[in-house]
C-alpha positions as CSV (number, residue, x, y, z in Angstrom):
1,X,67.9,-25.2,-14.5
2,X,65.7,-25.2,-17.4
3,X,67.2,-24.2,-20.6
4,X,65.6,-21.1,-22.9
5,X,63.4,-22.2,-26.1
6,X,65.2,-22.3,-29.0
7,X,63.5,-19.7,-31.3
8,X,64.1,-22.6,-34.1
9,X,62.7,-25.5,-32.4
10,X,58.6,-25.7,-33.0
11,X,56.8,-24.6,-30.0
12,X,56.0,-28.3,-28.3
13,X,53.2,-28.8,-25.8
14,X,54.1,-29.3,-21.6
15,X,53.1,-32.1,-20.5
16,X,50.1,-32.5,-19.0
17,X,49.8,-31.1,-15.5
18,X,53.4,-29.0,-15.5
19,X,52.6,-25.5,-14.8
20,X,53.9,-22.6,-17.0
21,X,57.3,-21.4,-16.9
22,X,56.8,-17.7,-15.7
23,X,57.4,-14.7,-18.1
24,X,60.1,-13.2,-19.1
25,X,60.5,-9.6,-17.5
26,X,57.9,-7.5,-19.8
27,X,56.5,-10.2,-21.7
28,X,52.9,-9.9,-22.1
29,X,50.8,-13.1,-20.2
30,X,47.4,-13.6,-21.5
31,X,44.8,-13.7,-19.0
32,X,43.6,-17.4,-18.3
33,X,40.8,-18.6,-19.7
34,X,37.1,-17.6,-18.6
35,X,34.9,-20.5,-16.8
36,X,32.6,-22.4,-18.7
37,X,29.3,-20.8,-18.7
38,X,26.1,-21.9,-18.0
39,X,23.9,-22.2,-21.0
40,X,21.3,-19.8,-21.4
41,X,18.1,-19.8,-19.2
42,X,14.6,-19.4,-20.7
43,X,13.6,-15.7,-20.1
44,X,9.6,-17.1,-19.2
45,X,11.5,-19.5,-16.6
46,X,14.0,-17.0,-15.4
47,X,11.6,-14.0,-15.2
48,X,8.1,-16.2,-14.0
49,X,6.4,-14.9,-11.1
50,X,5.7,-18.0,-8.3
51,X,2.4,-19.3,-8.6
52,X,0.2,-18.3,-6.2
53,X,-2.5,-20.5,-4.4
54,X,-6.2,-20.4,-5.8
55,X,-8.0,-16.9,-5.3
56,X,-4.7,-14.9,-4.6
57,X,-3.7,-12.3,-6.8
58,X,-0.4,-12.2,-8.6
59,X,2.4,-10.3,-7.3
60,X,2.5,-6.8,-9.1
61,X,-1.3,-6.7,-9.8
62,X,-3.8,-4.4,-8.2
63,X,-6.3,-5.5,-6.1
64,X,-10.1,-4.6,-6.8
65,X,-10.8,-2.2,-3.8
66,X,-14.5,-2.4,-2.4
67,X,-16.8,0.0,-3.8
68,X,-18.8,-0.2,0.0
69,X,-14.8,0.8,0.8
70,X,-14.9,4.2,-0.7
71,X,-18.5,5.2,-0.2
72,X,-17.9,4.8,3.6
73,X,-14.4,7.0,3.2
74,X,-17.2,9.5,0.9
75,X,-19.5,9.5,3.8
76,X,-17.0,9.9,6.5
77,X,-15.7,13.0,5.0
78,X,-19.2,14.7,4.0
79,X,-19.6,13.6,8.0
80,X,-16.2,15.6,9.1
81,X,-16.8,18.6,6.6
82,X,-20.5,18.9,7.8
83,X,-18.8,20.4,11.4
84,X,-18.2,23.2,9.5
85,X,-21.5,24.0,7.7
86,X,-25.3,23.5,9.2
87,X,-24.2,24.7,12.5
88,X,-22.3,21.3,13.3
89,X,-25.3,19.5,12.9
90,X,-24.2,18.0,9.3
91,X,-22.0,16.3,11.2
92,X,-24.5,13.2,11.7
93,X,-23.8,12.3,8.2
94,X,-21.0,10.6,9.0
95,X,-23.8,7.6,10.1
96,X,-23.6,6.1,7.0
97,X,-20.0,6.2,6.6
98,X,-20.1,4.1,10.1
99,X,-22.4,1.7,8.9
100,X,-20.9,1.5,5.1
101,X,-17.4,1.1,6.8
102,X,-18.3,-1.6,9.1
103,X,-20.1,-3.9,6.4
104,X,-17.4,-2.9,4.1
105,X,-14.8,-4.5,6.6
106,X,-16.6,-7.7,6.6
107,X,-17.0,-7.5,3.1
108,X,-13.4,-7.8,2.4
109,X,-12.3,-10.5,5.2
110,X,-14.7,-12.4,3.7
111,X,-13.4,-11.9,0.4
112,X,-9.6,-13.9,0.7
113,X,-7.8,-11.5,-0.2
114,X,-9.6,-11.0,-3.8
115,X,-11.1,-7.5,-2.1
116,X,-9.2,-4.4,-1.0
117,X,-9.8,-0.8,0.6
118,X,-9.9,-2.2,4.3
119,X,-8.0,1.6,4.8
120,X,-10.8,3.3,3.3
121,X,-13.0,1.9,5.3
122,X,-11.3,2.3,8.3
123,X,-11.1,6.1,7.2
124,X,-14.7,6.0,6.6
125,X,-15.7,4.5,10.1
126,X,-13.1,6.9,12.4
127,X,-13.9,9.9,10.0
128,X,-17.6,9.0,10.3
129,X,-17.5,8.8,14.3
130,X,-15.6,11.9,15.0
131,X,-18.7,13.5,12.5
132,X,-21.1,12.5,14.7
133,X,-19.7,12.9,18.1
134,X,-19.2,16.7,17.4
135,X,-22.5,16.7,16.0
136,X,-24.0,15.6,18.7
137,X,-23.2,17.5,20.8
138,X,-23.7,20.2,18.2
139,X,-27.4,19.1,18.1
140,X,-27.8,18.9,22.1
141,X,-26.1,22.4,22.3
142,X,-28.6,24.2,19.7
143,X,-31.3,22.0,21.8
144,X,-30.8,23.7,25.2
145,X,-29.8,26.8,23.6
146,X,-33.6,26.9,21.9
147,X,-35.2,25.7,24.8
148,X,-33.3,27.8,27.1
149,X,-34.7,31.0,25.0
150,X,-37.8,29.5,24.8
151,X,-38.2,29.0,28.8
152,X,-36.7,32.8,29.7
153,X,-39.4,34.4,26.5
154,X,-42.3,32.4,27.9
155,X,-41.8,33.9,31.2
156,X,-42.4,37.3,30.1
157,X,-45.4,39.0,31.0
158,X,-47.0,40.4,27.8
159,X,-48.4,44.1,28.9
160,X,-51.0,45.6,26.2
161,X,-52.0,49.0,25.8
C-alpha cells in the first residue's frame, strides 16, 4: 500500500507511464486534456464548390431558361384561354405554342445543359394541344351547325304577295 503525500515534500512527477492515483473522496479531478486539433483549414478550400466539367453550370447558379421556352408556355395558355372566348374557336392558337414548344425542346438538348425551361415547353406543347383539339372540334361544330341552317333555309319556298 501506497503511502499519502506529505503535504511538506514538493510535489514530484510519476514516472512515466504510471497512471494517477485516484481521488480522494470529494476532491475535485480536472478533466483530461482536449485532443490536439487540426490546424485551421482555408475557408476558399473548405467552402469551394467542385469544379464542374466545361459548359456546366456551377452548383447554386440559375440556369438561362429558353426564351422559345416561355413563348411556347405564352401561346399554350392564350391556346387554353381561347376555349372560353370566340366560341372555342381561339382555341387554334395554341398552334404556335406546339410548334414553339417542340423547337424549344430541341433547342435545349442541344444546348448541354447551358439552356433550361424544358417544363415550359412541355407546358406550352400539352397546353397548346388540348387548345386545339377543343377548337377543333369547336370549329367543325359551328361548321355543321351553319351549314345545317343554311341547307333547312334554302329549302324554303319564298311565297310573294
Amino acid at each position: 500500500m501506497t503511502q499519502p503525500p506529505n503535504p511538506n515534500q514538493p510535489y514530484q512527477q510519476p514516472a512515466p507511464g504510471t497512471p494517477p492515483p485516484p481521488p480522494a473522496q470529494g476532491q475535485y479531478v480536472p478533466p483530461p486534456p482536449a485532443a490536439p486539433q487540426q490546424p485551421y483549414a482555408q475557408p476558399q478550400q473548405a467552402y469551394a464548390q467542385p469544379q464542374q466539367p466545361y459548359g456546366q453550370p456551377q452548383y447554386g447558379y440559375a440556369v438561362p431558361e429558353s426564351q422559345a421556352a416561355k413563348n411556347a408556355m405564352i401561346w399554350g395558355i392564350v391556346g387554353l384561354v381561347g376555349i372560353f372566348f370566340g366560341c372555342g374557336v381561339l382555341g387554334l392558337l395554341g398552334i404556335p405554342g406546339i410548334t414553339m414548344g417542340n423547337k424549344a425542346k430541341k433547342e435545349i438538348a442541344a444546348s448541354g445543359g447551358r439552356l433550361g425551361g424544358e417544363s415550359n415547353a412541355n407546358l406550352g406543347v400539352i397546353f397548346g394541344w388540348i387548345g386545339t383539339a377543343i377548337g377543333g372540334l369547336s370549329l367543325l361544330f359551328w361548321i355543321a351547325y351553319l351549314l345545317f341552317f343554311a341547307a333547312l333555309f334554302s329549302s324554303v319556298p319564298v311565297t310573294t304577295y
